[in-house]
Residue, then its C-alpha position, 0 to 999 in steps of 0.5 A: x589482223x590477217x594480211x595477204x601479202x603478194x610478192x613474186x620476188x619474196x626471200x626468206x632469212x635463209x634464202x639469197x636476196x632482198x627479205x626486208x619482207x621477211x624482216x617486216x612479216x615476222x615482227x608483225x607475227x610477233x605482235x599477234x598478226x597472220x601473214x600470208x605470202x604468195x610469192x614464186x618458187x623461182x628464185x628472183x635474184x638467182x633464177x634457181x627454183x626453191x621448194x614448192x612446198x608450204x611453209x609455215x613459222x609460228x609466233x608467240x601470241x598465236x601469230x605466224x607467216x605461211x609463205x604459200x609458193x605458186x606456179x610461175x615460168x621459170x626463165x626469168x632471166x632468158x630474156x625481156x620476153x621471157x621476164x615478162x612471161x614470167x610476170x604475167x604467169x605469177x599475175x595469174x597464178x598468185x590472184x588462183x591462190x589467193x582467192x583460196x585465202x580465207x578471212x583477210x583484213x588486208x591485201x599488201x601489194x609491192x611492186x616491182x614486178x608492178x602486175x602482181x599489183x593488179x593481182x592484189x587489187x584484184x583480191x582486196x576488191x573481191x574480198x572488200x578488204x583494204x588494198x596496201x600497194x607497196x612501191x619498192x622502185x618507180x617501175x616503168x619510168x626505172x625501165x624506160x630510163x635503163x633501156x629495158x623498156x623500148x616499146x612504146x606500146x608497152x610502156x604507154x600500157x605499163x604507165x597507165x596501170x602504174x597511175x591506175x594502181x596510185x589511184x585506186x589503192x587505199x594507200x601507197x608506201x614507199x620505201x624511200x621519200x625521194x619517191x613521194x613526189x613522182x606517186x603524188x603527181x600521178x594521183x595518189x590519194x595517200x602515201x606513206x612512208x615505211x623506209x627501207x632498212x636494217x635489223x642492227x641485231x644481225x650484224x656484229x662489228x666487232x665480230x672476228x672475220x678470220x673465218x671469211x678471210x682464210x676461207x678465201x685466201x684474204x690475208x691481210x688486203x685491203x678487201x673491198x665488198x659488193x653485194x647484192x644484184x648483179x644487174x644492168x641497173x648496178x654498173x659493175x663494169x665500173x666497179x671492174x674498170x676500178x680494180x683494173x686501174x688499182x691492178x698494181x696495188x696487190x694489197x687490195x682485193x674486190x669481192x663481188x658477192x651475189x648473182x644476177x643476168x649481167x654476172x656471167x658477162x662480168x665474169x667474162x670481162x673480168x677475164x679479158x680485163x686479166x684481172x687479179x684483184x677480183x673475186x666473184x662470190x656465189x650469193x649467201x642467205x641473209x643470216x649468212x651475211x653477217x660472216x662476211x661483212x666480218x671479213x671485208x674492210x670496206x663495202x660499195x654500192x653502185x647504180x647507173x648515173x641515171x635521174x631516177x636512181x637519186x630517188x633510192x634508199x637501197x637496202x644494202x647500204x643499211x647493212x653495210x652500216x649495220x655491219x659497221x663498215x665504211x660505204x663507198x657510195x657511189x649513188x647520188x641522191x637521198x642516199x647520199x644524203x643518209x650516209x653523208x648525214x651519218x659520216x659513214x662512208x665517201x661518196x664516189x660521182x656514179x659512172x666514174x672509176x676514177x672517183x671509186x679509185x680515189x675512194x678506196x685508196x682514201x680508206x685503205x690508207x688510214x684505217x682509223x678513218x675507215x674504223x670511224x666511219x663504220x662505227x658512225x653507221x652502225x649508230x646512225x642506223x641503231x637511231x634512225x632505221x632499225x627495223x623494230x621501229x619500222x615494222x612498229x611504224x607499219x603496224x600502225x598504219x595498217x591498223x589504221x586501215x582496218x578500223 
């Protein structure tokens, strides 16, 4: 197979953010596939610009993936006008560029940002191939419930291409199944789904984090590890109001790894909050972070206590399990219900510092308790969310859709 993939938001191995798209690719080029990624030059979770140039990793078999990067406005982070401007003009230029790719079996779609949907569909109609439409989180009603999106007009707009692309997609995948529901009741014709996850073959828990910890002045704390996205969505002035309240403990240590809009503001709070058991760290590539799982104790995830986000199987709670470390989750929801299932962390009530407080203390005194918990998570997902079986799973639903 051929398979077109659009994404404005597409990272490589070696690049900082999200690459369960990378991950995915490179096991479907494994088998024999081509995958063609138009994806921006701007870097999603950054905001920095990457090279433009064309990229190409060849496979045993004669598969390979080709990540093809096109024009888009370059201040994703100014403001909500800029971001959508930035959209819109990935929209534009990755429907160009793909009308340029040749002999394709199948136009893959992802949404978030949802226009490049209508890029996909667009090419899957003109090229009669079949259109795969990815829903990685329900963007608007996520936007609308966080705040980012205010104007009626636009979100009447917005919601009517979100059903519009349900309907008139051969198939919707989800990454998570507390998704089902909400794609279904706007008129889906099918939905599948191929779960977020993790390679465990990147992670070693066992491997020695003297490295990490000595290259940023560690010692022997108790290192607590956010990593990801530094967003409006990731609630981190609660992670920032739980190390004010845990100040006096000078063996406990926060490390919020990443970038986003929101990290300069948090920067700043963390200096009027005077806090010395913070420490902001630039982001890393994928095949970088298994070096600094090495070195923590422990890792959090966090999200705003709305609705929605109870729906969400974020993609760093299976690396923290890969990684073999105890999760201090404070998402309520399907995830909960993951690491609870796996005994592979504590759940911490969203929107509570005090319940994050609680949860540190509760593993930094009994380290076997911590030892245990991340041992579960590294079983739980070897069993139930590796990224083979995924991929493997994905193969055959889109085999299923060229026939």
């Amino acid at each position: 197979m051929h398979i077109l993939l659009i994404h404005q938001a597409f990272a490589a191995l070696d690049e900082p953010g999200g690459t369960r798209h990378h991950e995915l690719s490179r096991y479907l080029a494994a088998q024999g596939n081509r995958v063609t990624i138009i994806a921006s030059p701007v870097s999603y979770l950054t905001g920095d610009s990457k090279i433009h140039e064309t990229r190409t990793d060849l496979f045993d078999g004669g598969g390979r993936v080709t990540v093809l990067r096109v024009y888009t406005y370059t201040a994703l982070h100014r403001s909500f006008i800029h971001r959508m401007f930035s959209f819109l003009s990935f929209m534009v230029s990755s429907f160009i560029k793909g009308l340029e790719v040749k002999h394709i079996d199948l136009v893959w779609g992802t949404s978030p940002p949802i226009f490049q949907g209508l890029s996909a569909w667009l090419l899957a109609r003109m090229k009669r191939v079949p259109f795969l439409f990815e829903v990685r989180d329900l963007w608007p009603s996520f936007a609308v419930q966080v705040g980012v999106l205010r104007q009626p007009l636009l979100i009447r707009l917005s919601e009517w291409l979100e059903t519009f692309l349900y309907r008139h997609a051969d198939t919707v995948m989800v990454n998570s199944p507390g998704f089902i529901p909400h794609i279904e009741s706007r008129g889906a014709n099918k939905v599948v789904l191929v779960p977020n996850g993790t390679d465990p073959r990147m992670f070693d828990p066992s491997a020695d984090g003297a490295e990490f910890r000595n290259k940023h002045n560690l010692g022997d704390k108790f290192v607590v590890l956010y990593a990801g996205a530094h967003g409006m969505s990731n609630d981190l002035g609660i992670l920032l109001a739980s190390a004010k309240a845990l100040d006096h403990r000078k063996d406990i240590i926060f490390l919020l790894l990443g970038d986003g809009k929101e990290k300069p503001s948090l920067i700043d709070q963390a200096k009027k909050l005077n806090l010395s058991n913070v420490l902001f760290l630039p982001p890393l590539e994928k095949n970088r972070m298994s070096h600094a799982f090495a070195g923590v104790d422990a890792c959090t995830a966090i999200l705003k206590p709305i609705p929605l986000y109870a729906t969400v199987y974020p993609n760093k709670v299976f690396d923290y399990m890969a990684a073999g470390k105890p999760v201090i989750l404070a998402i309520d929801g399907v995830i909960r219900q993951v690491v609870e299932e796996a005994q592979a962390g504590i759940f911490a009530l969203p929107g509570y510092p005090a319940a994050l407080v609680e949860a540190v203390l509760t593993l930094a005194g009994d380290p076997q308790k911590a030892h245990r918990m991340g041992q579960n998570g590294r079983r739980y997902v070897e069993a139930h969310f590796d990224r083979a079986k995924i991929a493997a799973d994905l193969i055959s639903i889109m085999e299923q859709m060229t026939r």
